[in-house]
N, C-alpha and C positions, 0 to 999 in steps of 0.2 A: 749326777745324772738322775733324771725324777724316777721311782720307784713305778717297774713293768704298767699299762693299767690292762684294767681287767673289764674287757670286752664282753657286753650282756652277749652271752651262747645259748641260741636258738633252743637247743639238746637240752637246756636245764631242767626244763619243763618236763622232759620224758622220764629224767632219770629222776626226779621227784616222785612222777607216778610210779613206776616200776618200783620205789625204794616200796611202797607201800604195799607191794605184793608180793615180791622175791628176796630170799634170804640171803639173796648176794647179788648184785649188781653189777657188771662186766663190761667197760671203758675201752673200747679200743681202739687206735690209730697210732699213726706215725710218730715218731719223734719229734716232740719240739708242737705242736702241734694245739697243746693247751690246756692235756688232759688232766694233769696235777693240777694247775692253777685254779680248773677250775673245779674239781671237784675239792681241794683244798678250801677252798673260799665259800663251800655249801655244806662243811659236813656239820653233822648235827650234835649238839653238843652232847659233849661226854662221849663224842669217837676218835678212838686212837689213831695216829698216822703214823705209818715207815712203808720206806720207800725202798726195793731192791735193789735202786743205783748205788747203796752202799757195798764195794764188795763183803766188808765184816758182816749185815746182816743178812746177804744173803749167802753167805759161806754158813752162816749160823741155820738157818732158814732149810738149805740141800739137804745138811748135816742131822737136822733134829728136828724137821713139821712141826710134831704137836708141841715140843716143846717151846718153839718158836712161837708159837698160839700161844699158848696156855703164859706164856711170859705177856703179849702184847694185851690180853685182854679182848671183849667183847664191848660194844662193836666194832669194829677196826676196821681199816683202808689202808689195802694195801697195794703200793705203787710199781709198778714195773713186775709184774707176778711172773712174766718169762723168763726169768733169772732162777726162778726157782722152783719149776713147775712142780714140783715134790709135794710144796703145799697144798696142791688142788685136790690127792686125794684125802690128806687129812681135813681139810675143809669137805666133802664128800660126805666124810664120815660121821662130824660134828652135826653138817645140816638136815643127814637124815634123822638124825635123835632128835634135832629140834629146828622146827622148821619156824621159828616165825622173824618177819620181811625185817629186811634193812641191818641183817649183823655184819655182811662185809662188805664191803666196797671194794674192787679190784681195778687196776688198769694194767694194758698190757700193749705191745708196741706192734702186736702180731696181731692179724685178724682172727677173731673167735674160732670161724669155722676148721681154719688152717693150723692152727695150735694143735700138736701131737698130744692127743689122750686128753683133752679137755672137753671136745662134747662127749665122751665116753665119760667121764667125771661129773661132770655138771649140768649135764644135761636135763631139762624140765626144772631146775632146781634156782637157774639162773638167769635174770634179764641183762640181753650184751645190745649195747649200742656200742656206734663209731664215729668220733670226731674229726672231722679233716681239719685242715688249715681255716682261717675264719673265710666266710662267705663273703659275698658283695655285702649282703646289708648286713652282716655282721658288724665289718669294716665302717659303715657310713651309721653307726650305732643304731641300727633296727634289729639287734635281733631278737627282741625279747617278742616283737610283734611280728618275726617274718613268718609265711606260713609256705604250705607245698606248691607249687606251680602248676597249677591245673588247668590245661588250658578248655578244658570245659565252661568255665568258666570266665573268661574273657569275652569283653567284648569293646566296640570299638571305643566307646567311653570309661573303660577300665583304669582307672587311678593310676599314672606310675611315678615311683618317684627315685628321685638319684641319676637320673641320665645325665648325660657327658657325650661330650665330642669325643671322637675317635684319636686326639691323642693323647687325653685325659685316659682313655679308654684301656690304651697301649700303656699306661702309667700302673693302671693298676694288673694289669696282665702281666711285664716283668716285672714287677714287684712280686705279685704274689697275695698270701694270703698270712704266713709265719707269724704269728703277735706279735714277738721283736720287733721285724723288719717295720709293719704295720704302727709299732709305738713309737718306732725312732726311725720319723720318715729322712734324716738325715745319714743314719750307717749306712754303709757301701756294701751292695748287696754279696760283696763278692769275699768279703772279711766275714759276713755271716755265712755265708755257704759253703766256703771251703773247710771252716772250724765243723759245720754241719755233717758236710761229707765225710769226712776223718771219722768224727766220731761215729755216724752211720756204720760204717766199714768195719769200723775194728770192736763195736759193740752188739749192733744189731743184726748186721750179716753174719758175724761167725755166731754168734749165738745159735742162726737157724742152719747154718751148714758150714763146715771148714774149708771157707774159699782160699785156695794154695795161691794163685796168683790177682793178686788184690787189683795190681796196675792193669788187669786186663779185663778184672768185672768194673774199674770205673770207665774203662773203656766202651763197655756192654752198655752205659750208663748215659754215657754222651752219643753213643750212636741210637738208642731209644730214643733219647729226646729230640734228634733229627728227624727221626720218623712217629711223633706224636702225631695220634689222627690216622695214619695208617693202618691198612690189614699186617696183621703179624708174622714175618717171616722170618722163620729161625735162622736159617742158612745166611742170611744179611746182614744180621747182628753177629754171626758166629765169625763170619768173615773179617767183619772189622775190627774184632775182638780176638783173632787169631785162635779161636778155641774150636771145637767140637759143636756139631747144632745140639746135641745130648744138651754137652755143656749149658749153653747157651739158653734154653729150653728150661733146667736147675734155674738157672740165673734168674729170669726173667720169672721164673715161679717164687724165691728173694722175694724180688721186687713187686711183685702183690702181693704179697704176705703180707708185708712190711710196711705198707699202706705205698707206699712208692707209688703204683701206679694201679690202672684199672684196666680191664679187659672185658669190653663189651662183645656179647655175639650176635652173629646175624641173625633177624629173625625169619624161623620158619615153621613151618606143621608139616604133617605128613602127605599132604598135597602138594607141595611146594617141592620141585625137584630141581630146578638148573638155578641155584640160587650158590652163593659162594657159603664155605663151611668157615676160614679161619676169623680168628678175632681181631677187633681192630684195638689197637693199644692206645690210651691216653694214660697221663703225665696227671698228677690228682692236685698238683700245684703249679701253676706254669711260670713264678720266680725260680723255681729250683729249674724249674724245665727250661726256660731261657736262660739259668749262667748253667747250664751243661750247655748247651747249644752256641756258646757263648757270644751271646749277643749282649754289648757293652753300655745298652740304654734303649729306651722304649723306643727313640726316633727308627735305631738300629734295626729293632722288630720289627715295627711297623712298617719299614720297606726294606724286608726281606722275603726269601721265598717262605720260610715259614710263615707270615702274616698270617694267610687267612686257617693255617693247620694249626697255630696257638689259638684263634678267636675260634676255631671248633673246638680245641680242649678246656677254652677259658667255660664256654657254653656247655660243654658236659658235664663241667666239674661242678658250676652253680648249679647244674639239675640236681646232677646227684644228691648235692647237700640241704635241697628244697625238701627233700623225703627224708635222708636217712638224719638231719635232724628231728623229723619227727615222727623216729623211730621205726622208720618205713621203708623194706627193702626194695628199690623203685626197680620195674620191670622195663630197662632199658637197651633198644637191641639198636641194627642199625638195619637196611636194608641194600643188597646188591643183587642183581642176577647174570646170571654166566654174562652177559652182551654185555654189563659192563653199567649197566643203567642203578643208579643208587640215590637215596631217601639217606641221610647224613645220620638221623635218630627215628625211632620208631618207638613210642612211651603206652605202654598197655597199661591201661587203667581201667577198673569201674568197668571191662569188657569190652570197653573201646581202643581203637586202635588210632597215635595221635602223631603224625609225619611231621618232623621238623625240619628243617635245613637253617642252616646257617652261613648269609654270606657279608661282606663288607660291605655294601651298600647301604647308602642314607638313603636310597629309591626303589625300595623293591617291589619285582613287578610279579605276576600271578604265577609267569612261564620260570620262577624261580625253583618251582613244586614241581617240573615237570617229570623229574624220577618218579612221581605217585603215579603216573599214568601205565605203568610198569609193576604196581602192586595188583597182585591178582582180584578182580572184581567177586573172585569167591569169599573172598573174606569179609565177613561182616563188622559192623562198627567201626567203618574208618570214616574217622574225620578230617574236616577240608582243608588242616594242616595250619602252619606257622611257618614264618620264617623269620628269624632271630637275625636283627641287622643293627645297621649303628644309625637310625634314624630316633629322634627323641621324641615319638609315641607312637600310640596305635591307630594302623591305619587297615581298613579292609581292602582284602585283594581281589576278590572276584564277587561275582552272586551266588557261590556255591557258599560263604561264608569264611574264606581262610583270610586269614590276618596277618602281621605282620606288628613284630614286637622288642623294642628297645634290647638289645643286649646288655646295653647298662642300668637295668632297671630290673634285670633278675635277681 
């Protein structure tokens, strides 16, 4: 079998700059996801690497910080650091005595902010970025050139490139995004994701909490991914999952942690009253998210009920990874109000306010945006919207100026 390859990552670019100004540099995402590979294949010479997936060095590591330092040397990279969160204060400590950029390099499988006593440790001290699974143009080898999605800048003669039919489309949305899966377009997705799952469970989940009955968080696991795209009902999941909404509530806090999944919220201000409060859940991979859901092949997705609630998490998940590769916590909400009337994404940027919807259509027509007519006219800088469809370019929808824009060309 030909040796993994190594997909140019959008994020490279960020964490080259950041090396150049922070004493430590902070990697984080999901399992499996790319973050060794690729900061392994960028580090600078003369930096040391070890990795906490060893239990011996991270038994050594719990047991004895500095001297687990003081053995690895300067500068160092070190892998899987939630194994051993002990080291973050003696790193702490090292970098206040001596501050200058690029002595460690960290990754961790937990997201920064949700890491217990790590912005308290490292905070001001450290640059964290977050890598998901690879992107569309990651995948189609653009990502040394991909940048953020601004639809500011769109216009009807806007370049796209990579589009596909819709069941080319449906190919890469159960696939996914996992390097493996992506390098060996012949493995069966279903031999890498149950080895995935396993080890998820019995490495990453207990790590953040001691889940007592395992068969009933993979349970919590396959019923989220049925309701991908959805507002967040604890009581739903808890039901199916036989547990406590508490429980379920824990669980499902897991599962963003752990980069699993994402939760976007509604957006609103303090004018805005009959507008819905919970969050809607997506799925940050939707290979994983289709063999939970277990759908046995793209044809399968693609005419099933979940169709068009994958092609809204496949379109969230490319937003997301448009910014937070470069390095950019994107301001993504979604819009509803009590009647029921909703805007699929709402992207604050640059002060302006940017409506997107997302539907299956190769023909989409203006009355697509018609949730906008339901965003309050008080708010300022909204624009005339998008709508992400499976048609192969851009094409303008009204004289207010809203557009309509390839899903497979994000």
């Amino acid at each position: 079998m030909e040796p993994l390859r190594i997909y140019e990552r959008t994020l490279r670019r960020k964490i080259e700059e950041l090396n150049t100004y922070f004493p430590c540099v902070m990697l984080t995402g999901a399992r499996q996801v790319g973050k060794s590979t690729l900061l392994r294949g960028m580090l600078p010479e003369g930096m040391n690497y070890v990795t906490l997936d060893d239990y011996v060095e991270a038994a050594r590591a719990k047991e004895d910080p500095n001297g687990f330092l003081d053995r690895h040397g300067l500068p160092l990279c070190i892998d899987e650091i939630q194994y051993a969160p002990e080291l973050l204060r003696a790193i702490k400590v090292r970098v206040d005595a001596d501050r200058r950029p690029g002595m460690y390099w960290l990754t961790g499988s937990q997201r920064f902010h949700m890491m217990k006593g790590v912005t308290e440790s490292l905070a001001g001290r450290i640059g964290v970025l977050e890598l998901m699974s690879l992107s569309q143009r990651e995948t189609l080898g653009q990502g040394e050139s991909a940048t953020c999605f601004l639809p500011s800048a769109l216009s009807q003669s806007s370049p796209v490139e990579g589009t596909c039919g819709i069941s080319a489309l449906y190919e890469r949305i159960w696939r996914g995004g996992y390097p493996q899966l992506i390098q060996y377009p012949q493995m069966p997705v279903r031999d890498f994701f149950s080895t995935y799952l396993q080890t998820y469970v019995e490495r990453d989940v207990q790590s953040l909490s001691q889940v007592g009955d395992k068969s009933a968080f993979v349970t919590l696991m396959r019923s989220a991914a049925l309701r991908t795209g959805q507002q967040l009902v604890y009581s739903d999941l808890a039901r199916d999952a036989g547990v406590s909404p508490k429980t379920a509530a824990s669980w499902v806090s897991i599962l963003e942690t752990s980069g699993i999944i994402s939760l976007i919220k509604p957006y609103h201000t303090n004018s805005l009253k009959r507008l819905a409060k919970s969050p809607k859940l997506y799925f940050l991979d939707t290979g994983l998210c289709s063999w939970l859901a277990s759908y046995q092949s793209p044809a399968d997705l693609a005419h099933s009920p979940l169709a068009g609630a994958m092609l809204e998490t496949w379109v969230h998940g490319q937003l997301l990874r448009s910014f937070t590769n470069a390095g950019i916590d994107p301001q993504l909400y979604y819009f509803r109000n009590l009647d029921g009337a909703e805007v699929d994404f709402l992207l604050e940027y640059n002060q302006c306010l940017y409506p997107m919807e997302v539907k299956q259509s190769t023909r989409p027509i203006a009355s697509d945006l018609k949730g906008m007519r339901h965003i309050p006219a008080a708010l300022s800088g909204i624009h005339p919207g998008i709508v992400f469809c499976t048609a192969s370019g851009i094409e303008k929808l009204n004289t207010a100026g809203a557009l309509s824009y390839p899903i497979s060309a994000l």
